[in-house]
N, C-alpha and C positions, 0 to 999 in steps of 0.2 A: 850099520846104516839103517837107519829108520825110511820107508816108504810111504810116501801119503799121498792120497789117491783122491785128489778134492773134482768131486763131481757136483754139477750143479744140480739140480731140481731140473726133471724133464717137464711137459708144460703141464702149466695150470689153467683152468677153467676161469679164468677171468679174460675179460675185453683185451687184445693185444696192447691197447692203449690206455689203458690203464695200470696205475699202480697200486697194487693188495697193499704194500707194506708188510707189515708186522701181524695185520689181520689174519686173525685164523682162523678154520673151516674151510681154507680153497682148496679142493681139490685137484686132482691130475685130470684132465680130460682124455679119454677114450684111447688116443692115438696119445697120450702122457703115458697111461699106462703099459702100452704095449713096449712104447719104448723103455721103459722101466725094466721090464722083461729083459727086452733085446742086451740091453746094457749088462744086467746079471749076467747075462751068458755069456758076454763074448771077456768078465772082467773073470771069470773063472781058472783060466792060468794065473792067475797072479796068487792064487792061494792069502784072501785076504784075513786077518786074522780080527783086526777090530772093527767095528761100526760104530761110528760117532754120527750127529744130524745135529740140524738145526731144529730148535722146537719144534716150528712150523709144521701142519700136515701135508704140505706138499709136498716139503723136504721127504719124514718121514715113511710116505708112501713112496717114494722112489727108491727108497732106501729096505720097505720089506722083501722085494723080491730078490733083492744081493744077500740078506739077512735068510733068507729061505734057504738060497743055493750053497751058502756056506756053514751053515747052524750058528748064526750068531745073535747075539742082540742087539734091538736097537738101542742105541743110548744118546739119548739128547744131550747139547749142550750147550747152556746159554751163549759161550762168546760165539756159537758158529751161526747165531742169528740173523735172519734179515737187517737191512740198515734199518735203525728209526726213522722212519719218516714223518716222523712227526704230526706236523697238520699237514701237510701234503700226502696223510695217507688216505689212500683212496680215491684221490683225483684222475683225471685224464691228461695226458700231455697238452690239450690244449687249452686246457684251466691252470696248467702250471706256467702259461705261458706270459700271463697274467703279472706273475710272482717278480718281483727284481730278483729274491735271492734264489730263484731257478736258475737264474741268466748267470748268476755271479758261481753255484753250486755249478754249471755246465762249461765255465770258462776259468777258474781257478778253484780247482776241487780242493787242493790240499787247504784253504783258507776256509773255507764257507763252511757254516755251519744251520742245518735245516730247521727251521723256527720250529722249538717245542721238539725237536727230536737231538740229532748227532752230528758229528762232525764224520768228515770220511778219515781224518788222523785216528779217531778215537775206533773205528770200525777193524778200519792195519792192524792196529795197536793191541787190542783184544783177542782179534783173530791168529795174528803170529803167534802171541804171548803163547796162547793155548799151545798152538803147534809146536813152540819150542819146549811147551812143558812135556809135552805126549813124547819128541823125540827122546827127552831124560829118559820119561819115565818106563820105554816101552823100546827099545836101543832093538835093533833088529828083526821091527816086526814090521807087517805091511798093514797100514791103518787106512779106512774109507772114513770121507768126511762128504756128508751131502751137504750141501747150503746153495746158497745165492749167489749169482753174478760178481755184485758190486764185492761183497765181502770178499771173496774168490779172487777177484781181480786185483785189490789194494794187497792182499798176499804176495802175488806175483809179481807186483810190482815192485815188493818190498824187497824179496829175495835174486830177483834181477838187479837190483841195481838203480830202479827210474823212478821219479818222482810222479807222485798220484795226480799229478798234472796232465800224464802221460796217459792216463786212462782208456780213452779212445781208440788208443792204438791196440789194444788187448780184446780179442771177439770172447765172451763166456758164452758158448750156445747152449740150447735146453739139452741136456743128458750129456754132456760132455765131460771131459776126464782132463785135468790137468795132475802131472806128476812132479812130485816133489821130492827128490833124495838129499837125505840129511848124514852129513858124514862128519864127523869130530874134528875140530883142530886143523882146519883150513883158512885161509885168510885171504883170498886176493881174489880178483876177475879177470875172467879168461873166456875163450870159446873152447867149446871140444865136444869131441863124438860121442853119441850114446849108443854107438854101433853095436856095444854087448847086448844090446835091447832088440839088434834089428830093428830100428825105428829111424833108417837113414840118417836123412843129414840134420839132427837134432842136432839144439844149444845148449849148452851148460854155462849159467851165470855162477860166482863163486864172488862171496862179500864177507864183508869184515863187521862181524856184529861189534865189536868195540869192545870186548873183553875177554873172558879166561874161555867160554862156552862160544868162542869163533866155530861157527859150521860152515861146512862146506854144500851148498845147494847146485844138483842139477835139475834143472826144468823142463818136461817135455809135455806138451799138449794136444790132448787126442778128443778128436770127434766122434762120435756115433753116427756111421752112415750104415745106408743098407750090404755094403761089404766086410764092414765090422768093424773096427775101431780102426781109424784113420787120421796120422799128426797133421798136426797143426803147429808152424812155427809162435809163440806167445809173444809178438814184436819185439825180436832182436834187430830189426834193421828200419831202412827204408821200404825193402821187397815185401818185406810183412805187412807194412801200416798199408802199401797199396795192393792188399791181396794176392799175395804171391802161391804158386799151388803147394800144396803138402807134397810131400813125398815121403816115401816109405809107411808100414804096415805091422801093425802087431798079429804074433799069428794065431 
């Protein structure tokens, strides 16, 4: 079983309302960094063995202080990058409000494709790829991958089971941890408990990639709060998309 530990980027020093994109030079702001910190520490049982990022320096900076605590390096990787944004990078949400193909990008994702930059298929698509290369290539290690929301998110969505239509119902918060176990030669979708993790009433989605390299994925999704990492259900139901509470605790 391959482990991967896709944590987002904690915050960046840009306007809430606005989107960096692809731009580099943003920084972690003050209380980014700290949580950077925080996160290091509390991801330390887990005994992680690789560090993958997104180019980006914000990625990157959230990712030295886990790279500190475990002696690794950091190692960038173009599929784990920001979505292209295209000419929408940079903007405010309320200049993109402007755009039809906001409207069209924010109500059928899986079709829209961002003037001058990507489509969110194309984002999945790269993103997985990598992760299924990394599980080949690297069968029983536990791997950290820092990136972005969106990219992070169309993962998740992929290995659940739900159409990137489904977007919204998935929270990526800043510093957060969503878990991905990768195990050989499984084939079908189920629920089931990740109780060996002590992580309560976790879900386990399990899909049929469509040929000889079927894996088996379970998913659990953990926050960074001030008690320490705390799940998060990744919208398995109705109770998730209307903010249903977490339960259980990594210790």
């Amino acid at each position: 079983m391959t482990r991967f530990l896709l944590i987002r980027h904690a915050q960046k020093d840009v306007p809430s309302d606005q989107l960096p994109g692809r731009r580099d030079g943003v920084h972690l702001t003050v209380e980014g960094r700290a949580a950077a910190k925080q996160l290091a520490a509390a991801l330390q049982p887990f005994a992680i063995q690789r560090l993958f990022t997104s180019p980006l320096l914000r990625a990157r900076e959230t990712a030295e202080p886990i790279a500190a605590a475990n002696g690794l390096e950091i190692v960038p990787v173009e599929n784990f990058n920001e979505v292209d944004l295209g000419e929408w990078t940079g903007l405010t949400f309320a200049e993109l409000e402007s755009f039809p193909e906001w409207k069209t990008y924010n109500s059928v994702r899986s079709l829209a494709v961002i003037p001058g930059g990507e489509s969110m298929l194309e984002v999945q698509a790269r993103f997985v790829s990598q992760l299924l290369r990394f599980a080949r290539e690297f069968p029983e290690e536990v791997i950290a991958v820092v990136s972005h929301a969106d990219p992070i998110r169309s993962a998740l969505l992929f290995f659940l089971g739900r159409p990137l239509d489904d977007w919204p119902s998935i929270d990526i918060a800043e510093a957060s941890v969503s878990i991905v176990d990768a195990n050989a030669g499984e084939a079908n979708v189920e629920d089931a408990s990740a109780g060996e993790m002590n992580l309560g009433d976790a879900r386990a989605g399990e899909i049929n990639l469509g040929d000889a390299s079927a894996t088996r994925f379970r998913i659990v999704a953990i926050n960074l709060t001030a008690d320490g990492l705390t799940e998060r259900r990744p919208a398995l139901s109705e109770a998730a998309r209307n903010g249903a509470p977490a339960s259980g605790r990594l210790p």
